[in-house]
N, C-alpha and C positions, 0 to 999 in steps of 0.2 A: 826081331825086326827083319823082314825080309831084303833080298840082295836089292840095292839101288837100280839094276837093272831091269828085274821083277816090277818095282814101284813104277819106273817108267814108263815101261812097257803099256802097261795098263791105263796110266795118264796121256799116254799119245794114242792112245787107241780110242781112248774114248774123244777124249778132243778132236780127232781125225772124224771120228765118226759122226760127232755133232756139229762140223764143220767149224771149231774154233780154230785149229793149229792143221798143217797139212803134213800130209808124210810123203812127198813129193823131195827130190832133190834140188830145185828149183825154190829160190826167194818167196817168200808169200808173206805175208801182213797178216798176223793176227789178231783174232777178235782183242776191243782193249781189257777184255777181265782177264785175261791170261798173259796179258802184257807182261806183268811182273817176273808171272813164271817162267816167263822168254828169257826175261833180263836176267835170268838167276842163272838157266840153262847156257846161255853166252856166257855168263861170266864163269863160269865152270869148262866153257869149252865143247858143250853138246852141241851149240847153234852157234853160229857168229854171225851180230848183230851190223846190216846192212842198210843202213841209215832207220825207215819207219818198219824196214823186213827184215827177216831172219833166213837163213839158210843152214840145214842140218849139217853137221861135221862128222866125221867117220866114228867120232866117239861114242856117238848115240847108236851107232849101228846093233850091238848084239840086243839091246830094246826093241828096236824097228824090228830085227827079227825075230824075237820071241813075239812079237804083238801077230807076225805074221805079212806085214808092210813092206819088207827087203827081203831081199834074199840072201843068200851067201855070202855075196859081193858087193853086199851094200847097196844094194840098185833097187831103187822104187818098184813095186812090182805094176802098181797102178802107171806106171810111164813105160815099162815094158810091153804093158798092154796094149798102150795108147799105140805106142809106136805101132807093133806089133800089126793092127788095126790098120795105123795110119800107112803101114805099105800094103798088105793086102788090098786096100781100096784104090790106091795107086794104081797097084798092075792090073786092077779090074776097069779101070779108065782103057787100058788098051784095048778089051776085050768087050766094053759095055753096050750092047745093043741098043738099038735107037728108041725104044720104047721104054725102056731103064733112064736113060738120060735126059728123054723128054718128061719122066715122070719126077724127076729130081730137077728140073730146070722148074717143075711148078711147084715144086716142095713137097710133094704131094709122098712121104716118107714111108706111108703105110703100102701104096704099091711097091714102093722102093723094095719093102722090108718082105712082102710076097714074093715081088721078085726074085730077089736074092735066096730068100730062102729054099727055091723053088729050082734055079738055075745057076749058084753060084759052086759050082763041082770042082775040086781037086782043085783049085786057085785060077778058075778060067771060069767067066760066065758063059752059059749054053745060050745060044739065040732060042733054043728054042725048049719048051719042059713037055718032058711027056704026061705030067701030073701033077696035081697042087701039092706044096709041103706040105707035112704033116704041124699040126698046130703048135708043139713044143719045136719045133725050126725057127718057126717066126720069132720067137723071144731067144731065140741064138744069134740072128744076124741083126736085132736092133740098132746095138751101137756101130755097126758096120755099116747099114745102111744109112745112117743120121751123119757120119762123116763120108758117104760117097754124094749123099746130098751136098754138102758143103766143099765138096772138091770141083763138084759138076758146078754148080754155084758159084764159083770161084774164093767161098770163102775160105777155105784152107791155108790152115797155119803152112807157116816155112816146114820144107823136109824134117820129119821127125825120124832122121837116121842114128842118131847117137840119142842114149840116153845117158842123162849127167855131163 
């Protein structure tokens, strides 16, 4: 039988990946087929059960990291991202040319995502490009662009300076 962290592993990964169970440090609600396995994982001490949510415990950690989901430190890699993202786009609000801002006040994501790709240099956007990106840039700054749209927007979550 292989190690219970081995087993795990591979059961949060896959559940993460078909979006029944999250590997976020953050409370989530699980699909109800996997309910049980939540209630099992709580009572063992992996998750601790949060009224209808669960929240991972430091126990499940060396799984989350074999699956590839944590890091070292037990820290979501997907919330390091976000954050990661979610300052970058920040300090691009100082710097964001009126053409960038007017294109994200219409939603309009795909100039966004030109933009950015085009003029978003060393963490300072350039008012001006001397040349379009090259086509693998555009699918580099997607998800950068889709939360500068929602900052200009105003829809942006609270400061995502801490994660966990």
């Amino acid at each position: 039988m292989p190690p219970i962290d081995d087993v795990f592993a591979t059961w949060i990964w896959c559940a993460g990946h078909f979006g029944h169970a999250s590997a976020r440090r953050v409370p989530f609600v699980p699909y109800d087929d996997i309910r049980p396995v939540m209630d099992a994982l709580a009572a063992s001490g992996y998750a601790k059960a949060l009224g209808s949510s669960f929240k991972w415990t430091d126990k499940i950690g060396p799984a989350m990291q074999m699956s590839g989901l944590w890091d070292e430190n037990n820290l979501s890699r997907q919330e390091i991202e976000e954050r990661d993202v979610d300052l970058d786009m920040r300090k691009a609000l100082a710097s964001l040319p009126e053409d960038i801002r007017l294109a994200a006040l219409r939603g309009d994501e795909n100039a966004v995502v030109r933009a950015l790709a085009a003029r978003w240099i060393g963490g300072v956007c350039q008012h001006d490009a001397a040349e379009e990106a090259p086509w693998y840039r555009l699918a580099a700054v997607a998800v950068e662009a889709k939360r500068l749209v929602e900052l200009v927007q105003g829809a942006g979550a609270p400061l995502m300076r801490d994660v966990n």
